[in-house]
N, C-alpha and C positions, 0 to 999 in steps of 0.2 A: 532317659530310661523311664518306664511306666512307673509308679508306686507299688503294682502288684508284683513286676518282676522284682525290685529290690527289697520286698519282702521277703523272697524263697533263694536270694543269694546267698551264699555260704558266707562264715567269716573268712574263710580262707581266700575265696575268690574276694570279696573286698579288699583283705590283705595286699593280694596282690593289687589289683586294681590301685588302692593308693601307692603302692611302692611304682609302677607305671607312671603314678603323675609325680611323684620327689624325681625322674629322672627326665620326664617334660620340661620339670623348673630347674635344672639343671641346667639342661641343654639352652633352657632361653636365658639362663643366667647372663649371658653378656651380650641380652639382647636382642639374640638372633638363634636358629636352628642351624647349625653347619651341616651342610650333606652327609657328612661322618657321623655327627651326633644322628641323623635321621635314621641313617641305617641302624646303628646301634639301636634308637628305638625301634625301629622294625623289628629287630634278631629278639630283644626282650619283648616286644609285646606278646611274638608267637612264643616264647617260653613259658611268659606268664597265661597264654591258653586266652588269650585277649582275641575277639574278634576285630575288625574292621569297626564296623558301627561303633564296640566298646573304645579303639584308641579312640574315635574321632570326638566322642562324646568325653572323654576324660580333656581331651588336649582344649576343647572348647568350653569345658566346666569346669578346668583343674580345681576349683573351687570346692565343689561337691563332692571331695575324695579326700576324706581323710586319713592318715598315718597310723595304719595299724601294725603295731609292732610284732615278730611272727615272739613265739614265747622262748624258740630256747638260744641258748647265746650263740650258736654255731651258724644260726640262719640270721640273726643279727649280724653277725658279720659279713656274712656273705653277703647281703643288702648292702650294707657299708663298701664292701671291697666293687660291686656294681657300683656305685655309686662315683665312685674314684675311677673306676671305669669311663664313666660319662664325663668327668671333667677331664677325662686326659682325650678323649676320643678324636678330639680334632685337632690335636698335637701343643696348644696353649694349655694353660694354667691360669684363669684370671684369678684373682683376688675376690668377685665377687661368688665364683664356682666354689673356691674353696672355703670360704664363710659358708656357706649354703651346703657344703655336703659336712662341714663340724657340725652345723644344726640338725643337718638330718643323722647323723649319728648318735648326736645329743637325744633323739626325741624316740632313737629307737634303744633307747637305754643304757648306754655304752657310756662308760666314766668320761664326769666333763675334763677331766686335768689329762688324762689319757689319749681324745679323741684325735687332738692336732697331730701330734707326735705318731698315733698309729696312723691317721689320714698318708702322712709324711712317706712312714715305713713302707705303705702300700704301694703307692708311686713310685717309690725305690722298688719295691716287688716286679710292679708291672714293664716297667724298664728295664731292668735284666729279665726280663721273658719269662717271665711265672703266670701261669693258667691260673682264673679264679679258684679253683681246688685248692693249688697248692698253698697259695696267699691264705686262704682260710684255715686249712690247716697248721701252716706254719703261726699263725695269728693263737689258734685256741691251746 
């Protein structure tokens, strides 16, 4: 991306943009992208209003995208509960996905003694069939 455009990007469009690459490093957390993981990023990219050019640039740079936390705690977790989304998407649970989504919960401000135990609850959520809605509200 030019200098000039990432001048006149919004915080919130960054926002997003880094929560797109925590779920790039997710997905490759053991490694590899599974078709499942991909679509998943697919369905989030166009949520987060990402173009084409923007995924391919983030998945190529996940570098240059940093974690910006949204401010109120209701969309923090909702991050959080995507997040737990990407590690269960293609039906495992590695060890190294779920280190890496406590960190990213850790870094989007969510209590460190807390994070594991709610990571936990969630996946319990989304296993009996709870919609991200519901998981976040029953969360807040």
């Amino acid at each position: 991306m030019s200098g000039i455009a990432q001048i006149f990007e919004s915080g919130e469009h960054k926002s997003r943009q880094g929560h797109f690459r925590n779920l790039v490093m997710l997905a490759r957390a053991d490694g590899k992208i599974d078709p499942e993981e991909q679509l998943l990023l697919n369905r989030m990219a166009r949520r987060l209003s990402l173009t084409d050019a923007q995924v391919k640039e983030i998945i190529e740079h996940e570098d240059q995208y940093p974690t910006i936390p949204p401010f109120s705690l209701e969309d923090r977790y909702e991050r959080f509960v995507r997040f737990t989304q990407m590690v269960m998407s293609n039906g495992t649970v590695s060890q190294a996905e779920k280190s890496m989504a406590i960190k990213f919960g850790v870094a989007l401000g969510l209590d460190e003694k807390k994070v594991e135990p709610c990571f936990n609850a969630i996946l319990e959520m989304w296993l009996n069939g709870m919609d991200a809605t519901e998981i976040v509200e029953e969360l807040i």
